[in-house]
C-alpha positions in Angstrom: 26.9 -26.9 -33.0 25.1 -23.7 -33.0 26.8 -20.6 -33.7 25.5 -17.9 -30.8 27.1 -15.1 -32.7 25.3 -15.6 -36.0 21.8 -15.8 -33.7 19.4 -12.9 -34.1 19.0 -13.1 -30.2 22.2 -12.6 -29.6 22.5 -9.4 -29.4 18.6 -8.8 -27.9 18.9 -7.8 -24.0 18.2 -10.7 -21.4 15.5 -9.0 -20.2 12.5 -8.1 -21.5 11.1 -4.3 -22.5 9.1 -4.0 -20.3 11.5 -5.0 -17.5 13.9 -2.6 -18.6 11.3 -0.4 -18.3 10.7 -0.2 -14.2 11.9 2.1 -12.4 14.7 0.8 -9.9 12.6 -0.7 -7.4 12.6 1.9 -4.1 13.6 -0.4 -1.0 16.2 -1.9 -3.1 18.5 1.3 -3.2 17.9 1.4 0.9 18.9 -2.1 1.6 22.3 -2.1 0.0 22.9 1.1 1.7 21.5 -0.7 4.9 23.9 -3.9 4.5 26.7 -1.6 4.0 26.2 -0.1 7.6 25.5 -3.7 9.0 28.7 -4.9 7.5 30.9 -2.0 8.7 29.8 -2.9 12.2 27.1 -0.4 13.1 23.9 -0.9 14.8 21.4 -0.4 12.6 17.8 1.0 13.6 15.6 -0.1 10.0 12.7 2.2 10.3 12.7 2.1 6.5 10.1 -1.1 5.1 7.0 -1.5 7.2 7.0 -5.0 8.5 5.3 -5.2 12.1 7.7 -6.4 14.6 5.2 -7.5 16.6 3.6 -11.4 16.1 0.9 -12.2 14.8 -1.9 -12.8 18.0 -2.9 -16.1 19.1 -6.1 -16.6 18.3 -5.3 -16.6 14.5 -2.4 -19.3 15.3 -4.7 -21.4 17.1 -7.0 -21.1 13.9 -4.1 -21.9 11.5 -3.3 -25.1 14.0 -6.2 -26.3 13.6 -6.9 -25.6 10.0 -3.7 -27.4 9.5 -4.5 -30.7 10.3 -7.6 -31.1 8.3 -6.3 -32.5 5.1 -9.2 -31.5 2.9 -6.8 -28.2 3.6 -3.9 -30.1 1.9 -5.3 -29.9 -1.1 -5.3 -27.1 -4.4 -7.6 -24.5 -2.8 -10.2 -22.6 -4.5 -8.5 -19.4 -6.9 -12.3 -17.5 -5.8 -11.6 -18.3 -1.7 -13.3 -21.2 0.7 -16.5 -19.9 1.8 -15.4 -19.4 5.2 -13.4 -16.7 4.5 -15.8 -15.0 2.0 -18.7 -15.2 4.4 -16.1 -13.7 7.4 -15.0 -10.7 4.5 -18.7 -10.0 3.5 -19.6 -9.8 7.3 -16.8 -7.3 8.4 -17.3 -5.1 5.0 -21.0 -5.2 6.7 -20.0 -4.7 10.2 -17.3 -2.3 9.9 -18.9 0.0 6.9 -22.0 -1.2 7.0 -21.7 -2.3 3.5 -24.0 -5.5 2.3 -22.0 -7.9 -0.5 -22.6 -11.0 -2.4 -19.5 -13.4 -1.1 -19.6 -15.0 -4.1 -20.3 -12.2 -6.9 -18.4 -9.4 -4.9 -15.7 -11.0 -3.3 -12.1 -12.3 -4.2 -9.6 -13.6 -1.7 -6.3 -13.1 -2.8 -2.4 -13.9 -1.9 -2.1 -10.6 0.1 -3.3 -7.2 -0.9 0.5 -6.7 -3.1 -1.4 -9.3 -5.7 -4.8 -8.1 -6.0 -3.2 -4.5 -7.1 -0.5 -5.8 -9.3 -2.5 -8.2 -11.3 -5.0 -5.9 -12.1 -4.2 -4.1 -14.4 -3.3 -7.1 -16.7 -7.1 -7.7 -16.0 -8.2 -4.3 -17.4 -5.2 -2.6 -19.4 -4.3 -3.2 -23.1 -1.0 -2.4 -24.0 -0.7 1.8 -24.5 -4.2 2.5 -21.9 -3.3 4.5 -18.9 -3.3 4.2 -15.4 -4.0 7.8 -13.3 -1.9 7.9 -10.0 -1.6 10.4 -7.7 2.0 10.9 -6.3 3.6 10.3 -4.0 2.6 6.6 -4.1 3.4 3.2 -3.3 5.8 2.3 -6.4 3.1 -1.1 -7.5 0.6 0.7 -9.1 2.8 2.4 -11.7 5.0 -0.8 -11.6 2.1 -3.0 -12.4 0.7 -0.6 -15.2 4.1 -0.4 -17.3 4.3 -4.6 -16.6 0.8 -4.6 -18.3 2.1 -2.9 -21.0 0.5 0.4 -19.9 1.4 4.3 -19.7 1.5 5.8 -16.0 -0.2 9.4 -16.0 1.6 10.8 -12.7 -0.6 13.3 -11.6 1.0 15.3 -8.3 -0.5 16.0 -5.1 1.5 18.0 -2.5 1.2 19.3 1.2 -0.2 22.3 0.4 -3.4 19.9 -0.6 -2.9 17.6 2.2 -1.4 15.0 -0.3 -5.1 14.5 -1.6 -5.8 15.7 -5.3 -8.6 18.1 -6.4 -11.5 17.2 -8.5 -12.5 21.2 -9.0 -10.0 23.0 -9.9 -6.0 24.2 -10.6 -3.2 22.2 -12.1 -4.6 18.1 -10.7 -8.0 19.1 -12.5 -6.6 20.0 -15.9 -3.9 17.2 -15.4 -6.9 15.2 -15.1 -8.6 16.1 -17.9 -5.7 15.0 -20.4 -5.2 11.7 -18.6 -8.8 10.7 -18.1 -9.8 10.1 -21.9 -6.6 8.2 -22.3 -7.0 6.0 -19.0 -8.8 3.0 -17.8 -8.0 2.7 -14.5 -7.5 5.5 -11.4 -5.8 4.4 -8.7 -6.6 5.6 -4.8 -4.3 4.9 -1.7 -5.8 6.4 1.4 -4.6 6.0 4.2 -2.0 6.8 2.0 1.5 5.2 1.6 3.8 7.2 2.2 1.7 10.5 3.1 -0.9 8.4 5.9 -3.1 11.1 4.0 -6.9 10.0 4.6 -9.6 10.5 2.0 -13.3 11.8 3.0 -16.7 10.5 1.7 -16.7 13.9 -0.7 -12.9 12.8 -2.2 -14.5 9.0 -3.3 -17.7 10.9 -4.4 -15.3 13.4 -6.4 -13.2 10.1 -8.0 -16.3 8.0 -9.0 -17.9 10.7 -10.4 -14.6 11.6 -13.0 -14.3 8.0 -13.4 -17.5 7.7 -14.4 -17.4 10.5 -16.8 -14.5 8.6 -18.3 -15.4 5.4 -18.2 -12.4 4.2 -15.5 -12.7 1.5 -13.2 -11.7 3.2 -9.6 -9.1 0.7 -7.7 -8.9 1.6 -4.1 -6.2 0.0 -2.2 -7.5 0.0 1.8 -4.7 -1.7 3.3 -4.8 0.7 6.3 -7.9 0.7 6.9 -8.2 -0.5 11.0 -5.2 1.5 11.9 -6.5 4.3 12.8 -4.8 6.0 15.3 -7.3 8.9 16.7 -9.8 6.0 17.9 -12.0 6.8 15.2 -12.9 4.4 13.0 -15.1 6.6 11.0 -11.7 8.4 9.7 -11.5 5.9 7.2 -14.7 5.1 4.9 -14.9 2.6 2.6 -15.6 3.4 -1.0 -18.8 1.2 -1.1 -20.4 2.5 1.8 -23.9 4.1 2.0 -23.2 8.0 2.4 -21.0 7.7 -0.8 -23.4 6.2 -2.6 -21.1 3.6 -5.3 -23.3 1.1 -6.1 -21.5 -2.5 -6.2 -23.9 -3.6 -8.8 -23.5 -0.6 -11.2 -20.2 1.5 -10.4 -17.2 -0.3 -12.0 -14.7 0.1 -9.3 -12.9 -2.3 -6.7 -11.3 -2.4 -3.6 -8.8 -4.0 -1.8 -8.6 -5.1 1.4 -5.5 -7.1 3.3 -4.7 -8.8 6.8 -0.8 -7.7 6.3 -0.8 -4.5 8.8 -4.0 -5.0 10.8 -3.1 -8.3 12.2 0.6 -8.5 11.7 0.1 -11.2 8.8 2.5 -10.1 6.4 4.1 -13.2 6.4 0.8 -15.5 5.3 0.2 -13.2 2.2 -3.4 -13.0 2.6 -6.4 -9.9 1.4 -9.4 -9.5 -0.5 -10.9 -7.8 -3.1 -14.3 -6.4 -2.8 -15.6 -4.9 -6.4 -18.1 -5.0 -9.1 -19.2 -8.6 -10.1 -17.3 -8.1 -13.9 -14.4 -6.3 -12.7 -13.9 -9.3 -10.3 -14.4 -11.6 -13.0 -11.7 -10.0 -14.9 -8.9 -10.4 -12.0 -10.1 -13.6 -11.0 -9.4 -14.6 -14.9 -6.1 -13.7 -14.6 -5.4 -15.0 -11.4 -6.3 -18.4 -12.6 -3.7 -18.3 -14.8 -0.8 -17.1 -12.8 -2.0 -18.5 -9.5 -3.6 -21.3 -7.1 -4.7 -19.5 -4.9 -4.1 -19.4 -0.8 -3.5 -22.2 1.1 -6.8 -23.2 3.1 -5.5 -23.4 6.0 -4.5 -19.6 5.9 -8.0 -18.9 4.5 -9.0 -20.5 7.9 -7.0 -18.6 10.1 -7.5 -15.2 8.5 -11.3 -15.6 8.3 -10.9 -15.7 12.5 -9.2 -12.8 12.2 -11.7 -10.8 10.7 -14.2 -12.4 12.4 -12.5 -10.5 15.6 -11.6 -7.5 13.7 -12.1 -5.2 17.1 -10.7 -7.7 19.6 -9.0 -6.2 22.6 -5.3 -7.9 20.4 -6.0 -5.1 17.6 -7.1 -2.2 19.7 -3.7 -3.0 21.2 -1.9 -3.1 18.2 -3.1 0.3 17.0 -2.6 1.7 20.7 0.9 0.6 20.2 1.1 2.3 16.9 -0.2 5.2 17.8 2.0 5.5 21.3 5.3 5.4 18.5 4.1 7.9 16.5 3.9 10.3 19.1 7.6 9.8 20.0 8.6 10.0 16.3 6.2 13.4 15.7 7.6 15.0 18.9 11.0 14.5 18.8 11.2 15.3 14.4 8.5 18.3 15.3 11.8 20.0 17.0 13.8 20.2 13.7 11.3 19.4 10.9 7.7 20.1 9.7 5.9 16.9 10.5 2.0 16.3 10.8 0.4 13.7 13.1 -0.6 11.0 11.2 -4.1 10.0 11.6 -3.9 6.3 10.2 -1.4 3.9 9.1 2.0 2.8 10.2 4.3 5.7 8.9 5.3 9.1 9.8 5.7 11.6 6.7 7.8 14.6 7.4 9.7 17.5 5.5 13.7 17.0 5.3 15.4 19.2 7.7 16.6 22.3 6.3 20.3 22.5 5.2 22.4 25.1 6.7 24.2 25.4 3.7 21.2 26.4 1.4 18.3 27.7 3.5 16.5 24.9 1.7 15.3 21.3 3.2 17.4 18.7 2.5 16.8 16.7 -0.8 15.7 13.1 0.7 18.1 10.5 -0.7 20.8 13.1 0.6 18.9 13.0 3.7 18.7 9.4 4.1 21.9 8.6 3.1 23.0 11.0 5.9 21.0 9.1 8.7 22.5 5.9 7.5 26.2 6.8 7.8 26.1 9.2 10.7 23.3 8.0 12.6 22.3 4.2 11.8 19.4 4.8 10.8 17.0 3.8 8.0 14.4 6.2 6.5 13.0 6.0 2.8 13.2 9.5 0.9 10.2 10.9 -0.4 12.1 11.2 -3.8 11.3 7.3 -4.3 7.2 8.2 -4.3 6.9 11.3 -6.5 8.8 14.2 -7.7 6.6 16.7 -5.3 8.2 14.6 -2.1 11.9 14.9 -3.1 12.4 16.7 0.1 10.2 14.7 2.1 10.9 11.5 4.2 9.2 8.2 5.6 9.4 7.0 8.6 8.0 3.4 9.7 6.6 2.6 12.9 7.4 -1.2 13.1 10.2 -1.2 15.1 10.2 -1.9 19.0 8.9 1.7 20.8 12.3 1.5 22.6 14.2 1.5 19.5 12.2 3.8 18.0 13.2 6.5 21.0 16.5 5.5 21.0 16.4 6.3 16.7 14.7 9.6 17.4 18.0 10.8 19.6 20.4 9.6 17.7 18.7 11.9 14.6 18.6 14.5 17.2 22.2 14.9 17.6 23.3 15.4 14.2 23.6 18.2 12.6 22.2 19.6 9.5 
């Protein structure tokens, strides 16, 4: 019989280090406030986790259908992608940006864009090499980076700066300049999560031009990139495009690329990676190891979607988008600072200000507040970065009615 109590493990944490280490994961702290108001009754509007509400169209079904009953598809499916879908991802990186690929140097499918970003850094970090994100941001890429075993060198951008960081000068450029010689990787989100913030061809020149100065690889997470809402396409550039001038065979960065938003997929966990031939490699080798890839079938119906990135479905689908955030700009606009997004599926906007202080609202005070008193479900600011604790998201993936009907119910409380 062994004695647990004389065991050297006894005493050791369940979990490992680097478990203990994450931060509590964001949409976590909103859900059990969320299933409390569900299981006191109310009726709850969850604007809080973007998941489209909308299905996925019809012409990717039918593709799925079919793909389905070919039982070649049955089988263990290629960790690189089938070469369907890398042909279809090389032809709408050419169409859409007019940016020319190798499918099968440039290219890796993967099991939604979630898994690209958080494997990566297992691909590229050794334990103590940093990671540069700019905050607010989506909570994988720091999560990922302490999960490799790496540091996370926050570096804050605010609204004075549009949520974009500067390359030239103040406090992001000397924060910059410590974190760079002790980083490997710098992260970029734009459209941004949570800010919808769009980046310029200047802001990617700006980033691969540090990077390359400190020998970082540049991951660019694109997950937004058709949902524009202005009807300009344009708005969003991809980092390997011409006028930026990154070469795919030379500049060590990647980019990734998923089906989640654009098509309402987020179900089928489907993306791509589009990168340098080594840095690639290096996911890929890590992905073979953790993975087996996506099921063919979903390669199939995915490579029709892209195929018919612009279809008359997807205009639709950003029309849509765009039609809610107008309701959800107008109606916060009357008690809030709020900017228009031009891209994505969120709204970002200032807390209210609190008649007791003069001073906006601190956001998980904020949301908490919408949640009991209106029903509604928000995710504070405070969650992405310490220069958004007053700030709020907003998602757009509810039905346009119930957005309206949220938007009142937020306009009769009282701050």
């Amino acid at each position: 019989m062994i004695d647990m109590q004389t065991s050297s493990s006894a005493t050791r944490p369940l979990k490992a280090a680097r478990l203990r280490a994450l931060p509590a994961f964001l949409f976590n702290e909103i859900d059990n406030l969320k299933r409390a108001a569900i299981a006191s009754g109310k009726d709850v509007i969850n604007l809080g986790v973007g998941d489209p509400d909308q299905p996925t169209p019809g012409f990717i079904i039918d593709a799925m259908d079919k793909a389905m009953r070919i039982p070649a598809n049955h089988q263990y499916p290629d960790c690189w992608g089938t070469k369907q879908l890398l042909n279809s991802a090389a032809a709408f990186m050419r169409k859409r940006f007019g940016v020319s690929v190798d499918p099968h140097k440039n290219i890796l499918v993967t099991i939604g864009g979630k898994d690209g970003i958080a494997h990566l850094p297992l691909a590229l970090l050794d334990p103590g090499d940093g990671a540069i994100v700019f905050t607010p941001a989506y909570p994988v890429y720091a999560s990922a980076t302490i999960l490799a075993g790496g540091v996370v060198h926050a570096i804050p951008a605010s609204a004075d700066s549009g949520w974009l960081p500067d390359f030239h000068s103040g406090p992001t450029l000397e924060a910059l300049n410590h974190a760079g010689p002790r980083s490997r990787v710098l992260w970029m989100n734009y459209p941004g999560n949570p800010s919808g913030a769009t980046a310029s061809p200047a802001l990617y020149r700006d980033a691969l031009n540090f990077a390359q100065r400190h020998h970082l690889t540049v991951a660019s997470d694109l997950a937004y990139s058709e949902l524009y809402l202005n009807n300009d396409p344009a708005c969003i550039p991809s980092i390997w495009q011409p006028d930026i001038g990154a070469d795919i065979r030379t500049t060590r960065a990647i980019e990734f690329h998923s089906l989640s938003k654009t098509f309402n997929m987020t179900g089928w966990r489907v993306g791509f990676a589009v990168g340098h031939e080594d840095v690639i490699n290096a996911l890929r080798q890590v992905k073979d190891n953790v993975d087996s890839g996506v099921f063919n079938a979903i390669q199939s119906a995915a490579a029709a979607a892209l195929d018919r990135f612009n279809d008359p479905e997807i205009n639709a689908i950003r029309t849509r988008y765009a039609e809610r955030a107008a309701i959800v700009c107008d109606a916060l606009s009357r008690i809030t600072t709020v900017t228009p997004p031009r891209a994505g599926i969120f709204v970002w906007a200032r807390c209210p200000i609190d008649s007791q202080t003069g001073r906006p609202m601190n956001s998980w005070t904020f949301s908490k507040k919408l949640i009991e008193e209106a029903a509604v479900v928000t995710v504070p600011g405070a969650g992405f970065g310490e220069t958004s604790a007053d700030w709020f998201r907003v998602g757009l993936t509810r039905e346009t009615s119930r957005i309206g009907e949220a938007m009142g119910r937020i306009a009769s409380l009282r701050f």
